[in-house]
MITORRO-806874 format. One line per field, with one value per residue (C-alpha): residue number from 1; z, x, y; residue in one letter. Coordinates in Angstrom, 2 decimals. Layout:
// residues N
nr: NUM:... .
pz: Z:... .
px: X:... .
py: Y:... .
rest: A:... .
END
This chain:
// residues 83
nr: 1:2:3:4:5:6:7:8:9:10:11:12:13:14:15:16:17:18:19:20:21:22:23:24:25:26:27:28:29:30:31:32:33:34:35:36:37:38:39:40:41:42:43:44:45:46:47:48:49:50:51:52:53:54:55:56:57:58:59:60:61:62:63:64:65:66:67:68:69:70:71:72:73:74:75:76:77:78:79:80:81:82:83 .
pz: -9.76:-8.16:-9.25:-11.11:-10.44:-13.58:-12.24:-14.99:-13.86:-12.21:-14.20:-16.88:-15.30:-12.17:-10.07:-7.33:-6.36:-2.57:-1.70:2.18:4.18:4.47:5.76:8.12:6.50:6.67:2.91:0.99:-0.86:-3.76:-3.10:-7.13:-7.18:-10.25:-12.08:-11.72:-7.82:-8.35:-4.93:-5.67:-3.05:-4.34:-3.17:-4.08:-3.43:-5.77:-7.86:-6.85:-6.41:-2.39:-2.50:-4.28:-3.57:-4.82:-3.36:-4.02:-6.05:-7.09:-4.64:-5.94:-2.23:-2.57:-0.39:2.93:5.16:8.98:11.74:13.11:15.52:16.69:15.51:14.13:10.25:8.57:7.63:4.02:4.12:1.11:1.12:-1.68:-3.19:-2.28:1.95 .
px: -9.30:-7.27:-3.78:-3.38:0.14:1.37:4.06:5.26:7.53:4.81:5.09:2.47:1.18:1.19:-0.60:-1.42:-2.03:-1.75:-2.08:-1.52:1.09:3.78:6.51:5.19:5.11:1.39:1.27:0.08:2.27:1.45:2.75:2.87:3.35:3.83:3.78:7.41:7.57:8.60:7.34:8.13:7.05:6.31:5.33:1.70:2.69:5.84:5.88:9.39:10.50:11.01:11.81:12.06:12.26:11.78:10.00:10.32:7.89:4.42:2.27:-1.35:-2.65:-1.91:-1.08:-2.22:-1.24:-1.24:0.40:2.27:5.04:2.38:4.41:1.89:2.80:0.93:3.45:3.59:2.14:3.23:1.90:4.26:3.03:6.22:6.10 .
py: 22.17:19.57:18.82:15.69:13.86:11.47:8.82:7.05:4.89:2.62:-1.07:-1.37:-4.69:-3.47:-6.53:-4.61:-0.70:0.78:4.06:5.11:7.05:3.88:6.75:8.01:11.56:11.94:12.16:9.39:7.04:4.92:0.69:-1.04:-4.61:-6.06:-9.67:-9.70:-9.73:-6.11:-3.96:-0.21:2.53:6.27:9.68:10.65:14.05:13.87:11.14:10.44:6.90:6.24:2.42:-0.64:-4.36:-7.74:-10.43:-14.28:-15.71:-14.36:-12.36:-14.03:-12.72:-9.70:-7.26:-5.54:-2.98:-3.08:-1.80:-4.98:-2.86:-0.24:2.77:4.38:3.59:0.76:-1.85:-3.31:-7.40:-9.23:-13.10:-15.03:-18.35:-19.77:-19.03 .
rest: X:X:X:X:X:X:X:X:X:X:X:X:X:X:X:X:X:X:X:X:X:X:X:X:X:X:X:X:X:X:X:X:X:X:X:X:X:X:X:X:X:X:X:X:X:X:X:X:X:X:X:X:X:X:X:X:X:X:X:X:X:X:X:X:X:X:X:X:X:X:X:X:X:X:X:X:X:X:X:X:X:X:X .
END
């Protein structure tokens, strides 16, 4: 049976979900956004918090991931209603 991984600390209105390797690490990460402009990063592998930020205004875009330097890791894309 596969091991399930509980992270708790992800925001209970979490707008937005990501998982994909965002360090590089070839593990996958988990990217929550929530309705607070809250942007947390953590390991899937873990559960431990990697990063946090906060964005201005509200992210009603979403987010997407994309490898804008070509270093091989996808880049986090977070569109704001604000610009």
């Amino acid at each position: 049976m596969d091991k399930l991984l509980v992270i708790r600390e992800i925001p209970l209105f979490s707008f937005q979900i990501i998982a994909a390797d965002v360090t590089g690490d070839k593990q996958l990460d988990i990217v929550a956004i929530d309705t607070s402009a809250h942007v947390t990063c953590y390991s899937a592998t873990s559960g431990e918090m990697i990063w946090e930020s906060e964005i201005s205004g509200s992210s009603t875009a979403g987010a997407r991931l994309a490898d804008m330097n070509t270093d091989g890791i996808p880049d986090l894309i977070i569109a704001a209603d604000d610009g």
